[in-house]
C-alpha positions in Angstrom: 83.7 -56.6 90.2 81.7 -59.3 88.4 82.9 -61.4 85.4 81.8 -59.6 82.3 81.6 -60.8 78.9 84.8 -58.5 77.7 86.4 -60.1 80.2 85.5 -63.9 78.7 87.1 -62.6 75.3 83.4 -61.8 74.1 82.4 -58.7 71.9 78.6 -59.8 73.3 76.7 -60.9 76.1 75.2 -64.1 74.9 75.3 -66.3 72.0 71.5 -66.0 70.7 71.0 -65.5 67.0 69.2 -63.1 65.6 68.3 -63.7 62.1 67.8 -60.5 60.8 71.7 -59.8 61.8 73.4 -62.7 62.6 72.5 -63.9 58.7 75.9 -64.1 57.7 76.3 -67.1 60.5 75.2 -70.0 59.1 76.6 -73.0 61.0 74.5 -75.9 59.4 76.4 -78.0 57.1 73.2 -80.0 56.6 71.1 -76.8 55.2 73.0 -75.3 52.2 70.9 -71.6 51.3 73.1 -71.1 48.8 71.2 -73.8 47.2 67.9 -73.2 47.9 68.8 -69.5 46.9 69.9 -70.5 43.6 67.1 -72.7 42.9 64.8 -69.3 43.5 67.2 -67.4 41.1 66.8 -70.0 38.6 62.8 -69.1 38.8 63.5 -65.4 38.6 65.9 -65.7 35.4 62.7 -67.5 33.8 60.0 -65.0 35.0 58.4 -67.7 37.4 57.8 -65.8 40.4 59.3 -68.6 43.4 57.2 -69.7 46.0 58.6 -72.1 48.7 57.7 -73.3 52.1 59.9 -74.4 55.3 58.7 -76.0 57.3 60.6 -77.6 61.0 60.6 -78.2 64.6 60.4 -74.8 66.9 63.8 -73.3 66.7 65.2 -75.7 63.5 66.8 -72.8 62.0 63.5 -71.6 59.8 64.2 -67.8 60.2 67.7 -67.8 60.1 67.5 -70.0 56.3 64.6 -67.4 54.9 67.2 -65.0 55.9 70.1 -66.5 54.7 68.6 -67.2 51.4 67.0 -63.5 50.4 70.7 -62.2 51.9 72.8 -64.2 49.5 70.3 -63.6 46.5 70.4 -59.6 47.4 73.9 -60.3 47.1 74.0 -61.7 43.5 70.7 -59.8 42.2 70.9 -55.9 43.5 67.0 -55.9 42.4 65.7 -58.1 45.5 63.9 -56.3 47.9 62.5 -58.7 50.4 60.0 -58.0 53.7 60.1 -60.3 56.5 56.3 -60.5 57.9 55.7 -62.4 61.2 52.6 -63.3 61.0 50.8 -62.3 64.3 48.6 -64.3 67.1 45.5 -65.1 66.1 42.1 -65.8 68.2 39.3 -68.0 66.5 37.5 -64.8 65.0 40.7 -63.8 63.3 40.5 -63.9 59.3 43.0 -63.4 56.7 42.2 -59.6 56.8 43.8 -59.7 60.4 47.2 -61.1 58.6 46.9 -58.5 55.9 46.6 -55.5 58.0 48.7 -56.3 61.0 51.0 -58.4 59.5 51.8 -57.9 55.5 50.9 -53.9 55.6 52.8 -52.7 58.5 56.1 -55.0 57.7 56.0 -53.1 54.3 55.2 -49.9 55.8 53.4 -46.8 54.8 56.6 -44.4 53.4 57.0 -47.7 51.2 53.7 -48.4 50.0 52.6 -44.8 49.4 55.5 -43.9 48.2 55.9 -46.5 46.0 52.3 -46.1 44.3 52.7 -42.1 43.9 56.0 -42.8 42.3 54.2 -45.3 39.6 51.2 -42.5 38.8 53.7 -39.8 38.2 55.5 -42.0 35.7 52.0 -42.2 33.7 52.0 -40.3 30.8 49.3 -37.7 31.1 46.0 -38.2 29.9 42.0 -37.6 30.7 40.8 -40.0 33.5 39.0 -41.9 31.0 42.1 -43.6 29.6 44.4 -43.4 32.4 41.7 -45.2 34.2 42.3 -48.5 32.2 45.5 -48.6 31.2 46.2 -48.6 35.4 43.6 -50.9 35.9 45.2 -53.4 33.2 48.4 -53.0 35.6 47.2 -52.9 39.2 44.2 -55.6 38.3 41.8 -53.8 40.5 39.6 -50.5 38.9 39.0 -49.8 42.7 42.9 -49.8 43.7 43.1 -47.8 40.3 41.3 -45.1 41.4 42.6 -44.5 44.6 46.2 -44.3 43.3 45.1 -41.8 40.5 43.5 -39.7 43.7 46.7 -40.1 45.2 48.5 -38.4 42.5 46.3 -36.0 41.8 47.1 -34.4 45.4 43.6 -34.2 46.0 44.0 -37.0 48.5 45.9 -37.4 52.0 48.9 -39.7 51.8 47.6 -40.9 55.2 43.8 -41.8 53.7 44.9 -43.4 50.9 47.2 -45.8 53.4 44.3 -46.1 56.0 42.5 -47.5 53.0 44.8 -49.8 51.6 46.2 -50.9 54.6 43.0 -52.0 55.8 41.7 -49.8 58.2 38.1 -48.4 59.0 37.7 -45.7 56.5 35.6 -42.4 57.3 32.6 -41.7 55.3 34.0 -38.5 53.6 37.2 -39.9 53.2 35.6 -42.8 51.0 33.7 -40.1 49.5 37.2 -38.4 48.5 38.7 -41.7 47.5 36.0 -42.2 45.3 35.8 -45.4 47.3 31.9 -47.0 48.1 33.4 -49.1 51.3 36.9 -49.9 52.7 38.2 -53.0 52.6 37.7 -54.1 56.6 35.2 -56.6 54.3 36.9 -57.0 51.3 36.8 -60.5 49.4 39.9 -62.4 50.2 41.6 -62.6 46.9 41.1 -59.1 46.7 43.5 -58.4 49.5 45.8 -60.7 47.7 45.2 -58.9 44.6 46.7 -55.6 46.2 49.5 -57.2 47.7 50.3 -58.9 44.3 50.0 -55.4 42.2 52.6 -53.7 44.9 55.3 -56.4 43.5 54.0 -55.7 40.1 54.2 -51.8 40.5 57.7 -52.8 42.6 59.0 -54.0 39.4 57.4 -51.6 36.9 58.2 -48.3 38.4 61.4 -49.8 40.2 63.0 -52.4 38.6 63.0 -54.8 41.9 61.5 -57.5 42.8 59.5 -57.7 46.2 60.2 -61.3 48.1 57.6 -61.5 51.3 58.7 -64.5 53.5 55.7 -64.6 55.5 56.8 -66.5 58.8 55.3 -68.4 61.9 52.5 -69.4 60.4 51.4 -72.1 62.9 50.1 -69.3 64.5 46.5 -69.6 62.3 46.2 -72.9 63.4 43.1 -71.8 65.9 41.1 -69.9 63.7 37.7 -70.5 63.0 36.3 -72.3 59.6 35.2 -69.4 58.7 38.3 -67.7 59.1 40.4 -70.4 57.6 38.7 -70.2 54.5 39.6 -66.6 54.2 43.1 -67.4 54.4 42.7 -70.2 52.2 41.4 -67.9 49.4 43.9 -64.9 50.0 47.0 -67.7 49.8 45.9 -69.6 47.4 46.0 -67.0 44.8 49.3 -65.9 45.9 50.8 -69.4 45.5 49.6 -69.8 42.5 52.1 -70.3 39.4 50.7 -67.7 37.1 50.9 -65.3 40.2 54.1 -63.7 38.8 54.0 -59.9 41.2 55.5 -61.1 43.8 58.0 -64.3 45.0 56.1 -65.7 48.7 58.4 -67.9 51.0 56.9 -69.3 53.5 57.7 -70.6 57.0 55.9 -72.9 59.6 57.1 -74.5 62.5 55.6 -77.9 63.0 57.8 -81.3 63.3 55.8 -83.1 60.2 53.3 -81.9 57.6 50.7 -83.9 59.3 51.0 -81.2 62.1 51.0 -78.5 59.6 47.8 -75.9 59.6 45.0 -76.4 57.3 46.8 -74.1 54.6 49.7 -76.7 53.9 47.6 -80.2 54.6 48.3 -82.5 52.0 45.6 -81.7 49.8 44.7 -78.2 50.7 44.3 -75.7 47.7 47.7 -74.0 48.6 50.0 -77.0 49.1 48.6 -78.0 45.2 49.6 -74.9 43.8 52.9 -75.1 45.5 53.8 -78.5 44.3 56.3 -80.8 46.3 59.0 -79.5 44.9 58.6 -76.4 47.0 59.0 -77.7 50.6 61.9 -77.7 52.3 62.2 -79.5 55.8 64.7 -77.7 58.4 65.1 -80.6 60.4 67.1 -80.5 64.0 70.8 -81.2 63.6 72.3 -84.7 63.3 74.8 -85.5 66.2 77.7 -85.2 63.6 77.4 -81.5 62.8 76.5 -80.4 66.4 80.6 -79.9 67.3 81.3 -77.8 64.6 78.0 -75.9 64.6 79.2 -74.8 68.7 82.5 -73.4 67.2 81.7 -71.5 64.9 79.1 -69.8 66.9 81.9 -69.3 69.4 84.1 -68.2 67.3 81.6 -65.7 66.1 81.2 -63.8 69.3 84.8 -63.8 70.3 86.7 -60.4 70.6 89.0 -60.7 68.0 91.4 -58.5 70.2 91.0 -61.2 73.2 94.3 -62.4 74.4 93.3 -66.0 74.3 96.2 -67.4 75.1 96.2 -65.5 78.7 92.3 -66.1 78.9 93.1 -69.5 78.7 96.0 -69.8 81.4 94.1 -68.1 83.6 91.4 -70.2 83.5 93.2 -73.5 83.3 94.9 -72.3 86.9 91.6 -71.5 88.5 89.8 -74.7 87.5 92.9 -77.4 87.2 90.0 -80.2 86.8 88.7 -78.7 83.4 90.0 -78.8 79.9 90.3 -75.8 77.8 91.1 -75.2 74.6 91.2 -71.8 72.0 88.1 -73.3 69.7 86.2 -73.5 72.7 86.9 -71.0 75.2 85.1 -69.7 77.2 83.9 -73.0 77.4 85.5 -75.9 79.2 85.3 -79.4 77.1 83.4 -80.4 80.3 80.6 -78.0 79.9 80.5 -78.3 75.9 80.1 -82.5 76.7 76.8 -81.2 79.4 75.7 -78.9 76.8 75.1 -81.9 74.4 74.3 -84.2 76.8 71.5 -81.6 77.8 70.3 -80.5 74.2 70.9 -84.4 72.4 67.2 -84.7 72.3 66.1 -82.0 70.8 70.0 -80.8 68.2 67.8 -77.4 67.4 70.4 -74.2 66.7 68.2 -72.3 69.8 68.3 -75.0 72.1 71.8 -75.4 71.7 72.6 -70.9 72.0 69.9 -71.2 74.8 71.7 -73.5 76.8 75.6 -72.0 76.1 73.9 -68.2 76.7 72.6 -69.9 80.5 75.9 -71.5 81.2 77.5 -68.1 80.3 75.5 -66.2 82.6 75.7 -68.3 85.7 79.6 -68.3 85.2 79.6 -64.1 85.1 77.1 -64.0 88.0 79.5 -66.1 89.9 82.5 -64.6 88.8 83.9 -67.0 87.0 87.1 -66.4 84.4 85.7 -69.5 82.1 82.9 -71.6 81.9 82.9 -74.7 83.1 81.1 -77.6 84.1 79.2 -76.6 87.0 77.8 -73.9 84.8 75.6 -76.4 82.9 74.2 -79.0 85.4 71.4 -77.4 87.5 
């Protein structure tokens, strides 16, 4: 029977990260997120919503940070509620609207958007619609959003409409009609898509007591767009980087290897980047040579079985490959194939190249039947 992973002393098959659940792995001594996650609580203690953007090489560690961060400030403020949003591929006819309903919608969801709205209207003291109507205006910022959620809490109104509407989708004629609505928002100004995503932090916070975070991520993807488009997106972000913008916290990611590569949004002198200040970027840089050893630990360490006999593992595979060196912090790894790895990923010290290349050295070592991982399992 063929080498396993159980049988390597490994509780998985590889040694890829995923962010969203390998958070509590961060093997960067170079990147502290407890840092950056305290400077962001230090802007939510003052009532300054934070905005921040990473920026870094392809596979820098980006994702895993933004997740790192919101994880340890979820720890310390129960009141976080944060939304990861990849942002999707774009053609050159794509606008912001694209982002907004494919991309910022759907990551919150409809069971959380609807919910959350018909939750806030409940909470409304009763009154004729001709003072509810401004006192929800005043809180949303938007008479048109206004009247929607009032529909939606006066039953009169499908759940699924009002999200068809909000979320951006082509809207039926009699369905405007019973939203009260003269057009859906497939055309909708820019900052009035922004507007709606800023009063569901606001209503968030109002009807909840939590406060959204959106870390909107690969967005290098926009790059392509039209000038058209990019001016759509240049309206929507700039009013949710702005300072006085205090719905919702944005953190950004992009994956370029200098600002001079970044997209239009975050050029040096683009509308968004002003807003954001200096202050607010954060460069994930690849790893220098000094922190690669212990970053390979402790990610090997982090998928071993705790219940492996290591000891045993090790004999064993010290007697079937006497030219290779083993030891317990880097089984199943010889020293030999840890030295290729470098050698192989020095270029380029990024956490994925470095999982990529360990995760193929694993599986030609289980496909061959090997009990460890040696050498020959990293040169092609």
């Amino acid at each position: 029977m063929k080498t396993t992973h159980v049988s390597l002393g490994l509780k998985a098959p590889n040694y890829e990260l995923e962010p969203s659940q390998d958070y509590k792995l961060f093997a960067r001594p170079d990147v502290k997120p407890a840092a950056l996650a305290q400077s962001i609580k230090i802007d939510i203690s003052t009532e300054i919503a934070p905005k921040r953007y990473l920026y870094g090489p392809w596979g820098s560690g980006k994702t895993h940070t933004l997740y790192s961060i919101v994880h340890i400030l979820a720890s310390e403020l129960p009141s976080i509620h944060f939304v990861h949003v990849e942002c999707p591929t774009f053609g050159r006819s794509s606008t912001v609207q694209d982002f907004y309903r494919d991309g910022i919608m759907r990551s919150l969801g409809q069971s959380f958007v609807c919910g959350l709205f018909a939750e806030y209207a409940k909470k409304q003291p009763p009154r004729p619609l001709h003072e509810m109507l401004p006192a929800m205006t005043a809180d949303l910022g938007d008479e048109a959003l206004a009247l929607a959620v009032i529909k939606l809490y006066s039953q009169s109104l499908s759940p699924l409409t009002f999200w068809s509407w909000i979320a951006g989708y082509p809207v039926r004629g009699a369905d405007l009609k019973s939203l009260e609505q003269p057009n859906d928002l497939t055309a909708a100004d820019p900052s009035v898509l922004a507007g709606i995503i800023i009063a569901i932090g606001t209503v968030l916070q109002k009807t909840r007591e939590q406060y959204l975070i959106l870390m909107l991520d690969e967005l290098e993807r926009i790059t392509h767009t039209s000038p058209d488009g990019q001016q759509t997106f240049n309206v929507a972000f700039t009013r949710l980087a702005d300072r006085h913008q205090k719905g919702l916290s944005v953190l950004f990611g992009i994956s370029v290897k200098n600002m001079k590569d970044a997209p239009f949004l975050f050029s040096e002198y683009s509308p968004v980047t002003s807003r954001l200040g200096r202050e607010s970027e954060i460069n994930i840089l690849p790893m220098p040579n000094e922190f690669v050893d212990g970053f390979i630990e402790q990610v090997i360490a982090y998928r071993r079985d705790p219940n492996a006999n290591l000891k045993a593992l090790i004999a064993s595979a010290q007697a079937a490959h006497p030219d290779q060196t083993f030891n317990e912090n880097l089984f199943p790894f010889s020293e030999e194939a840890i030295n290729q790895i470098k050698l192989r990923t020095s270029e380029h010290n990024t956490p994925r190249e470095i999982t990529y290349e360990m995760t193929r050295a694993l599986g030609r070592a289980m496909v061959t039947d090997r009990c460890a991982v040696v050498e020959m399992d990293v040169a092609e």
